[in-house]
C-alpha positions as CSV (number, residue, x, y, z in Angstrom):
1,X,154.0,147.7,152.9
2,X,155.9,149.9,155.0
3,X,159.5,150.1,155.3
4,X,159.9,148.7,158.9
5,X,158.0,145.5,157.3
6,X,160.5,145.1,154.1
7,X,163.4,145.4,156.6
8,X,161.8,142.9,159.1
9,X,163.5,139.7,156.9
10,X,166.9,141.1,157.2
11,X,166.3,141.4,160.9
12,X,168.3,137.9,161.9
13,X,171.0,138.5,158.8
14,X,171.6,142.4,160.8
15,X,172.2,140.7,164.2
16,X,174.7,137.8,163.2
17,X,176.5,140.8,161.7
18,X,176.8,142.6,164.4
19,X,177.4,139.5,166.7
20,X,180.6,138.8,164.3
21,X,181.5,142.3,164.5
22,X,181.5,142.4,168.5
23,X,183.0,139.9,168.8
24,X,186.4,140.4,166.4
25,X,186.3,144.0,166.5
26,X,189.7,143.8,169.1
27,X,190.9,141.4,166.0
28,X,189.9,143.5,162.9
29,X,193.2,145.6,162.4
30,X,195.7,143.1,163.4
31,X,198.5,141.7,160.9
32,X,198.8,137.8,160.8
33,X,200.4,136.1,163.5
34,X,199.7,133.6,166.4
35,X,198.8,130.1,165.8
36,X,198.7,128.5,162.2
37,X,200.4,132.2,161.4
38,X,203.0,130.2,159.0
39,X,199.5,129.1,157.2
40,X,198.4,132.1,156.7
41,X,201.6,134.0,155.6
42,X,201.8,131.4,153.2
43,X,198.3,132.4,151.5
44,X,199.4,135.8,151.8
45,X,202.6,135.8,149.9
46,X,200.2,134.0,147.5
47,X,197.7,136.6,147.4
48,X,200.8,139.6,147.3
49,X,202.7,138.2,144.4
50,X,199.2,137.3,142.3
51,X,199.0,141.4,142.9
52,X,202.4,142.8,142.4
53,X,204.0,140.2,139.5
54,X,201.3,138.3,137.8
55,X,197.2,137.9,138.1
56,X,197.4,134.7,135.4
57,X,195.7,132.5,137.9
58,X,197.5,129.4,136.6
59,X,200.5,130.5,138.4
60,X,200.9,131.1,142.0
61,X,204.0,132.2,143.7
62,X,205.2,131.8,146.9
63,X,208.9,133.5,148.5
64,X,210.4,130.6,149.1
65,X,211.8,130.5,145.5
66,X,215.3,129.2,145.9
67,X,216.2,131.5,143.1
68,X,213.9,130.4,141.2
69,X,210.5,131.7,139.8
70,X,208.4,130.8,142.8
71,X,205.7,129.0,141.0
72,X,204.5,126.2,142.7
73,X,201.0,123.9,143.0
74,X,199.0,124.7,146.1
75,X,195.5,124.1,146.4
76,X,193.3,126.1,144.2
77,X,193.6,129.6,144.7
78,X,190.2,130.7,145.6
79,X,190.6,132.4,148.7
80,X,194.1,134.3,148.1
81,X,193.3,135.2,144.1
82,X,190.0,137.3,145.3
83,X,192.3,139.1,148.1
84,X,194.6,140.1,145.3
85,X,191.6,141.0,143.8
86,X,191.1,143.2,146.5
87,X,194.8,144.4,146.6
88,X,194.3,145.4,142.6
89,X,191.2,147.5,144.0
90,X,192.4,148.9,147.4
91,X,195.5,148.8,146.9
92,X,198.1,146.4,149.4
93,X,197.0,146.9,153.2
94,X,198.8,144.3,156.1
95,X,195.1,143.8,157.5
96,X,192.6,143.7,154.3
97,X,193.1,139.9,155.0
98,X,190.7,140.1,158.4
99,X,187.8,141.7,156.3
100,X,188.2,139.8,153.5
101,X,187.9,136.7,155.8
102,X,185.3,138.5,158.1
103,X,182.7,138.5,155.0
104,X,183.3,135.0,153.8
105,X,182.4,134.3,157.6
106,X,179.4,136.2,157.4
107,X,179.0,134.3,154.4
108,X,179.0,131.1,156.1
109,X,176.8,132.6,159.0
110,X,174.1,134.3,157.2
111,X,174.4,131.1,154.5
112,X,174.0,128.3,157.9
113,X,171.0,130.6,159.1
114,X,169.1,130.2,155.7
115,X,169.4,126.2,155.9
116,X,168.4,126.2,159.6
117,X,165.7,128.6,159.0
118,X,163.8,126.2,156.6
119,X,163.7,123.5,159.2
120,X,164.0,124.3,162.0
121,X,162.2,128.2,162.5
122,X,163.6,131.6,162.4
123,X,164.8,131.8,166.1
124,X,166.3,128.7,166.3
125,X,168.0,128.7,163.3
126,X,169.3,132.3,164.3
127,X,170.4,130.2,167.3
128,X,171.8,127.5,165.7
129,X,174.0,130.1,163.3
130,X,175.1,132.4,166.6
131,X,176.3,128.9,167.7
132,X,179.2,128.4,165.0
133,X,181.0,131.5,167.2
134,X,180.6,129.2,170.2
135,X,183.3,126.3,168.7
136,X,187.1,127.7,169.3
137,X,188.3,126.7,166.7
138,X,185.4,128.3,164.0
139,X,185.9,131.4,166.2
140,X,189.3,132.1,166.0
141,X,190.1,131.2,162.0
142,X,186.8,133.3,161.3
143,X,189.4,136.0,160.5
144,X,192.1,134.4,159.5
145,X,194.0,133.7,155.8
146,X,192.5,130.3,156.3
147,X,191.4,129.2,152.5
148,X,188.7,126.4,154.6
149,X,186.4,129.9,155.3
150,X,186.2,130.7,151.2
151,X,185.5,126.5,150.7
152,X,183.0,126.6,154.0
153,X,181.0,129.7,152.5
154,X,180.6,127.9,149.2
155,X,179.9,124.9,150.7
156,X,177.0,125.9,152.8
157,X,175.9,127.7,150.0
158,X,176.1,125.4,147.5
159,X,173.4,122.6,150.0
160,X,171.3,125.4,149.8
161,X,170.9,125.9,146.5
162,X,170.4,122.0,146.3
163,X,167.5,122.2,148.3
164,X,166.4,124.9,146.7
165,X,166.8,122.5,143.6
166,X,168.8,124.9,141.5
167,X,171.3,122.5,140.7
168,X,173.5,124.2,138.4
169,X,174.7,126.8,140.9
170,X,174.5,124.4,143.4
171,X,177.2,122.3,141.5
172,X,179.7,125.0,141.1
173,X,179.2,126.2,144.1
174,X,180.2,122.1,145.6
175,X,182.8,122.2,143.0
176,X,184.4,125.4,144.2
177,X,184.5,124.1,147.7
178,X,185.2,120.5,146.9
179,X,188.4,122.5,144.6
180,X,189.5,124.6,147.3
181,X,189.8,121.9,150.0
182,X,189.1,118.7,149.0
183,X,187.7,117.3,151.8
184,X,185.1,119.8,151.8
185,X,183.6,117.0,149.3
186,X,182.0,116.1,152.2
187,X,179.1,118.8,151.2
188,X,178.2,116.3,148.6
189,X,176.9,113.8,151.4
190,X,174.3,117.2,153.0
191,X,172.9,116.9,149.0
192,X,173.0,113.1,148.7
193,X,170.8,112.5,151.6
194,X,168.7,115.5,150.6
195,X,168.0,113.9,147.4
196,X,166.9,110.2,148.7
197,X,164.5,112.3,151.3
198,X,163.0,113.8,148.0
199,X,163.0,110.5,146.4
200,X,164.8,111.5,143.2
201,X,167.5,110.0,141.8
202,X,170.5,109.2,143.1
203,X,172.1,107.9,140.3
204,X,171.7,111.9,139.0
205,X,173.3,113.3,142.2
206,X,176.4,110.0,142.1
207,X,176.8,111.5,138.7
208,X,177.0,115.1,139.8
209,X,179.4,114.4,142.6
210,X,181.5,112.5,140.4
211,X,181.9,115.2,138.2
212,X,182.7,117.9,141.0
213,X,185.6,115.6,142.2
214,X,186.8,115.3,138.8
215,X,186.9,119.1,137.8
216,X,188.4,120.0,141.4
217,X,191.0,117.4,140.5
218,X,191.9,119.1,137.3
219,X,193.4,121.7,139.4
220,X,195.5,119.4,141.8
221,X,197.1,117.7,138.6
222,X,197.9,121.0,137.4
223,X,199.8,121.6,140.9
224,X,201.4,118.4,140.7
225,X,202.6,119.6,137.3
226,X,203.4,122.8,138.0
227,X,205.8,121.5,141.1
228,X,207.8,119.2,138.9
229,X,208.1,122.0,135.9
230,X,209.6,124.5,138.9
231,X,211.0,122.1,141.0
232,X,209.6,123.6,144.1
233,X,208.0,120.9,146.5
234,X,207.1,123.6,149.1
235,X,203.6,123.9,148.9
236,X,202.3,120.3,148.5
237,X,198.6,118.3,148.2
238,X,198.8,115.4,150.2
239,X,197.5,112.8,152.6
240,X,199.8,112.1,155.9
241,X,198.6,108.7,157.2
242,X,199.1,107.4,160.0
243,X,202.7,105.7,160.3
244,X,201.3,102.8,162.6
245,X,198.7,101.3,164.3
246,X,200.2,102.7,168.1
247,X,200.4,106.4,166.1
248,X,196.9,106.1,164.9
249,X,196.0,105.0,168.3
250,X,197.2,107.6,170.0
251,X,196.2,110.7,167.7
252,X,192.4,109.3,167.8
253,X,192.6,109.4,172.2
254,X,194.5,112.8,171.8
255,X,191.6,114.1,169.5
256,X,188.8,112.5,170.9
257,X,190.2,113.1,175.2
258,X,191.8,117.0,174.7
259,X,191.1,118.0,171.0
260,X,187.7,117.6,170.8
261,X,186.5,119.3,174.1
262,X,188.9,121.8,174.3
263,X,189.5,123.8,171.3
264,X,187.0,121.8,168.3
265,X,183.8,121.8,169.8
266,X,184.3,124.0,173.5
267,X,183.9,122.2,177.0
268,X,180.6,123.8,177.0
269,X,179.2,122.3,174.2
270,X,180.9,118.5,174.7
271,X,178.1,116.9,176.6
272,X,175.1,118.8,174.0
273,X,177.0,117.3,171.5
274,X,176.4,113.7,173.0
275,X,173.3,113.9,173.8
276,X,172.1,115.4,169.9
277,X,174.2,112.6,168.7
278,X,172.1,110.1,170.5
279,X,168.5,111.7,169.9
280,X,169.9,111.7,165.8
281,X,170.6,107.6,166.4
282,X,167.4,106.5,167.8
283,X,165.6,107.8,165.1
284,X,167.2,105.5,163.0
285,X,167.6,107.9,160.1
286,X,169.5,106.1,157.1
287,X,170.9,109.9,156.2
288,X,172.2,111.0,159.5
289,X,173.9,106.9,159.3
290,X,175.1,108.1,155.7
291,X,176.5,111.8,156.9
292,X,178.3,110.5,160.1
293,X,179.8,107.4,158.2
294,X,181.0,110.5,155.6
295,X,182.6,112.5,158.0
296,X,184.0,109.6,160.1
297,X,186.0,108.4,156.9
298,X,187.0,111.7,156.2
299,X,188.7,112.3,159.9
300,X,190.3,109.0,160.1
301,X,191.8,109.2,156.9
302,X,193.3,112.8,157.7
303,X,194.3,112.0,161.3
304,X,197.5,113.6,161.1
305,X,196.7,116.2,159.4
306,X,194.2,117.4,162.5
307,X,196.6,116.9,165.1
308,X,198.6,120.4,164.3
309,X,195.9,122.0,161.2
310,X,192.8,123.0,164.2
311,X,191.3,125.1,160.9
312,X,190.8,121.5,158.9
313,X,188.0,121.1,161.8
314,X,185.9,123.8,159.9
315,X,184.4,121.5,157.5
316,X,182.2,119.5,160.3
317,X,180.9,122.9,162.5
318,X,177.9,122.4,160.3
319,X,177.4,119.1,161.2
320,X,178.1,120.1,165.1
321,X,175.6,123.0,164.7
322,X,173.0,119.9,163.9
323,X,173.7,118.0,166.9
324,X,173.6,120.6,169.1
325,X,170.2,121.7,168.4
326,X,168.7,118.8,168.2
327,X,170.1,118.1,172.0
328,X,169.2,121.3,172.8
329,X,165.5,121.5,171.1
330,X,163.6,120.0,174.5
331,X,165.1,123.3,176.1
332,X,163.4,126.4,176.1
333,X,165.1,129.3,174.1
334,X,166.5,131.7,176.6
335,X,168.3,128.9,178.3
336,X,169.5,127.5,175.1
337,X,170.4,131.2,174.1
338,X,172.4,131.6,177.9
339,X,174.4,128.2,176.7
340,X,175.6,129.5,173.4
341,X,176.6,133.0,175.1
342,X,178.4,132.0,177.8
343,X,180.3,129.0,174.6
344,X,181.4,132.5,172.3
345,X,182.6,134.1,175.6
346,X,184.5,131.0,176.3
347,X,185.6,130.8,173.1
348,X,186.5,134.1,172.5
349,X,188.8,134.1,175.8
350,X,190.7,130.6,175.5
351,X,191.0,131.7,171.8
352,X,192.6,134.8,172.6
353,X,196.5,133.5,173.1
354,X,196.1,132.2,169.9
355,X,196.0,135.7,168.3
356,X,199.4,136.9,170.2
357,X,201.1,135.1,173.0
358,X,204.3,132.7,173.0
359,X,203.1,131.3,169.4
360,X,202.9,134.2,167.5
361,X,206.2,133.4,165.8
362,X,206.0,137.4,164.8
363,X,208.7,140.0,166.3
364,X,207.1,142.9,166.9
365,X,208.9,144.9,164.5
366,X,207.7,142.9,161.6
367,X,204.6,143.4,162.9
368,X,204.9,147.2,163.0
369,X,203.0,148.0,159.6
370,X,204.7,151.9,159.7
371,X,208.0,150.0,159.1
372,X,206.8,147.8,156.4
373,X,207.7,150.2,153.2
374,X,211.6,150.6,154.9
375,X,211.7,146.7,154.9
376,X,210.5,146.4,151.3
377,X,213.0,148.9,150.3
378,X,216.0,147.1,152.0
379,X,214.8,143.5,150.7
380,X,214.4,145.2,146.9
381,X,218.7,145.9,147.2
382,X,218.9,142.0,146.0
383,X,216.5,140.0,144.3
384,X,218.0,136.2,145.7
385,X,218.3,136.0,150.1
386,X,218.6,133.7,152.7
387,X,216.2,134.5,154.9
388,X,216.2,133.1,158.7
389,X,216.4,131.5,161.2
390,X,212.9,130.7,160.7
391,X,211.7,128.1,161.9
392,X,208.1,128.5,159.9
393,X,210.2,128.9,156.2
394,X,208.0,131.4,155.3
395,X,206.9,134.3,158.0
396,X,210.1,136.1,157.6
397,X,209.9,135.9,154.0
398,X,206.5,137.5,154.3
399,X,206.8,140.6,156.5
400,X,210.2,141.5,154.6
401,X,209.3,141.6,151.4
402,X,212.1,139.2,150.2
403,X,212.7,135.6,148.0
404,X,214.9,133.6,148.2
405,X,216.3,130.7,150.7
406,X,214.7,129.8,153.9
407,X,217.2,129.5,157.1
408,X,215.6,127.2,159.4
409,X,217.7,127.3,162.4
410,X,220.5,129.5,163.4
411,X,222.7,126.0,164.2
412,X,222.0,125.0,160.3
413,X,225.8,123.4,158.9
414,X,226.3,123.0,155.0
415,X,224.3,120.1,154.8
416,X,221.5,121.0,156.5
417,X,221.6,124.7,154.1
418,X,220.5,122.3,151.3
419,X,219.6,124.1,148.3
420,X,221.4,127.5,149.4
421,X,224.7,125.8,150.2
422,X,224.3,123.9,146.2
423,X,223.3,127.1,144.9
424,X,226.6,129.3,146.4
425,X,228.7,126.3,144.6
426,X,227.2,127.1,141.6
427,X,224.6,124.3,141.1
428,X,221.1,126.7,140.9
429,X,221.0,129.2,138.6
430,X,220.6,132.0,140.9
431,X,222.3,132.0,144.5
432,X,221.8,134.3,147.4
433,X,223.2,137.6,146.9
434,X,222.5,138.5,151.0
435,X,221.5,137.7,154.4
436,X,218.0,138.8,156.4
437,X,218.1,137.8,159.7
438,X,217.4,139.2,163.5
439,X,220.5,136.8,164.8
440,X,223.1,139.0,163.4
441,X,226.1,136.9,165.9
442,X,224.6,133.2,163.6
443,X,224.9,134.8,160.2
444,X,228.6,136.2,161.2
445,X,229.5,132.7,162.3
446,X,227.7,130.9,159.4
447,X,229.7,133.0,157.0
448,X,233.3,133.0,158.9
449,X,232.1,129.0,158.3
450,X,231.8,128.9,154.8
451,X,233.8,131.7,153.7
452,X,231.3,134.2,153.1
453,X,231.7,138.1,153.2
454,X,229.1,140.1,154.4
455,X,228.6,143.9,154.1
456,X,226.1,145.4,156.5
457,X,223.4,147.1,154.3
458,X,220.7,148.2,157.2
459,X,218.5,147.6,159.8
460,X,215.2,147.6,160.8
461,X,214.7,146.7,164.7
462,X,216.8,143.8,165.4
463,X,215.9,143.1,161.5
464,X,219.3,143.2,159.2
465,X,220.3,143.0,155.9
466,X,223.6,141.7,154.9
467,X,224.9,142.0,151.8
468,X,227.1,138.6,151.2
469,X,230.0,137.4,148.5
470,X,231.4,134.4,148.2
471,X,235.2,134.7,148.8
């Protein structure tokens, strides 16, 4: 066998790379910041602190420590304890993030080709993969410090090794991504219905599914521990309901009327969508019934959550990717091929204010890698400060290096301080011993206020550090 033949199998796995790579390369050096950046500067203080204070992965620590110890419950760690893997290795980088994220994308990619491919042919399942770049919303948090990608690789990996009836790996791999997000339990439905189709048991695969929710909830009762031990409630696992019937109303028409077309699914591929969804239902296939029921419970319950979190989406592209070719199987490839093109160019420019723009919630001086090492210096003076005004509680933290207090907004009284204000009268162990802020005129008037002193200890940019005593 020549060598052009033993690469020829690699051929479709070569171009979704470099589709992924042509498509991000503008993307591939940038720090956090845009939409969801207060997300993903939360798993990266995660990640950063795993690496500099402690890899025991029992513990993760966040900045927002209100003089305490910053250990806190968040949803297991998968994603942000292998970049601090990567930061043991490599050593700390602002951007190691993106590639970290751009190969559990691949994995995802290269993992949705290999289930299509099995059904459905090598060129359209290479199709059907390209396709996942065509949703906005899968597009954009393809690089980001999103932990859904790490749950959505494992995920996609995990059905395949269920239909490839290696069920061990295939249960840890369901358990990793049911652990990691839990609504990626969903998976379990893909190997549920895969199961009837092969007649087996399903009482085996209720079993198995059982037992993945249960091990994955291990973890979140260890959070839940872990946040009444520390006291910090920053970083929570829960549910937000809907607070009435008008609320729930209303998010469902805002998904389902702007959501939806616009940033989950592309305008492009709305009607597609419809029209695979109907094909689907008049074959009257008891699994497709049993998947959509699945994924319809799992969005109603988590309404809330998907109004302002567009990365929870991430756990039904698969089940878009489905629908879409099935709408767009009576077409003939290259027009099917022009369609998904012209949905990643779409997607790559509405997508595009979300990496910058008026959301960013970055200055550019934090974002200026060259200064990081003078910020760290400045924010290693003190060990405890009040960091703000932030609205996000945790960017600022992030790109300064410091821990400590969040300051919310620069109008914040005594009462609203919370914590800090308790912790200057002596209440926490540890109060602030200084002030990081780019509104140097609010933290002069916050401490003529409450009788603070400050004592000017450098700048970075508009960025400065006040040293503070309480008079």
């Amino acid at each position: 066998m020549s060598w052009k033949e033993r690469l020829q199998p690699l051929k479709p796995y070569a171009l979704l790379l470099l589709l992924q790579l042509l498509i991000h390369a503008s993307h591939l050096f940038k720090p956090a910041s845009g939409n969801h950046v207060w997300r993903q500067c939360n798993s990266l203080a995660l990640a950063k602190n795993y690496a500099e204070e402690s890899m025991d992965i029992r513990y993760p620590r966040i900045d927002k420590r209100y003089g305490n110890n910053g250990i806190c419950g968040p949803s297991f760690i998968s994603y942000e304890y292998g970049l601090a893997l990567l930061y043991k290795v490599f050593g700390f980088h602002e951007t190691l993030f993106r590639f970290w994220s751009f190969l559990l994308c691949l994995a995802v990619v290269w993992g949705w080709f290999r289930f299509l491919e099995t059904r459905v042919g090598e060129a359209w399942g290479l199709l059907g993969a390209a396709s996942l770049f065509g949703f906005p919303e899968f597009y954009y948090h393809s690089i980001n410090a999103v932990p859904d990608l790490l749950a959505l690789a494992a995920g996609v990996w995990g059905v395949n090794l269920w239909a490839e009836r290696r069920l061990g790996w295939a249960f840890l791999l369901l358990t990793l991504a049911t652990a990691t997000k839990l609504l990626f339990a969903l998976f379990w439905v893909f190997a549920w219905v895969q199961a009837i189709r092969r007649k087996e048991n399903g009482l085996t695969t209720t079993a198995m599914l059982l037992a993945s929710v249960a091990a994955a909830a291990l973890w979140y009762v260890w959070a839940d521990r872990l946040n009444a031990v520390h006291g910090l409630w920053e970083f929570l696992n829960e549910t937000r309901w809907a607070l009435s019937g008008e609320q729930a109303v209303r998010l469902f028409l805002q998904n389902a009327i702007h959501d939806v077309p616009l940033t989950w699914v592309g305008p492009l591929f709305a009607i597609p969508l419809l029209l695979g969804f109907y094909r689907y239902a008049r074959r009257g296939d008891a699994g497709f019934w049993l998947q959509i029921l699945g994924a319809l419970v799992l969005y109603l319950a988590l309404q809330r959550q998907f109004e302002h979190h567009g990365y929870y989406i991430l756990v039904f592209v698969p089940f878009a990717s489905l629908l879409l070719l099935r709408s767009l199987e009576s077409m003939r490839l290259g027009w099917a091929w022009a369609l998904v093109g012209f949905s990643i160019l779409a997607a790559a420019l509405q997508m595009e204010r979300n990496f910058y723009g008026e959301q960013r919630r970055v200055s550019e001086t934090l974002l200026n890698s060259e200064y990081r090492a003078q910020r760290e210096a400045l924010s290693a003076e003190r060990s405890v400060w009040l960091v703000g005004p932030d609205p996000t509680g945790c960017v600022a933290f992030y790109y300064t290096g410091a821990k400590g207090y969040p300051w919310y907004r620069a109008d914040e009284s005594r009462e609203l301080l919370g914590p800090f204000a308790r912790a200057q009268s002596g209440v926490f162990q540890h109060p602030a011993q200084g002030i990081i802020t780019d509104d140097a005129p609010a933290a002069r008037r916050l401490a003529v206020d409450l009788g603070w002193q400050l004592d000017s200890l450098g700048s970075v940019g508009e960025w400065v550090w006040f040293g503070l005593e309480v008079r």
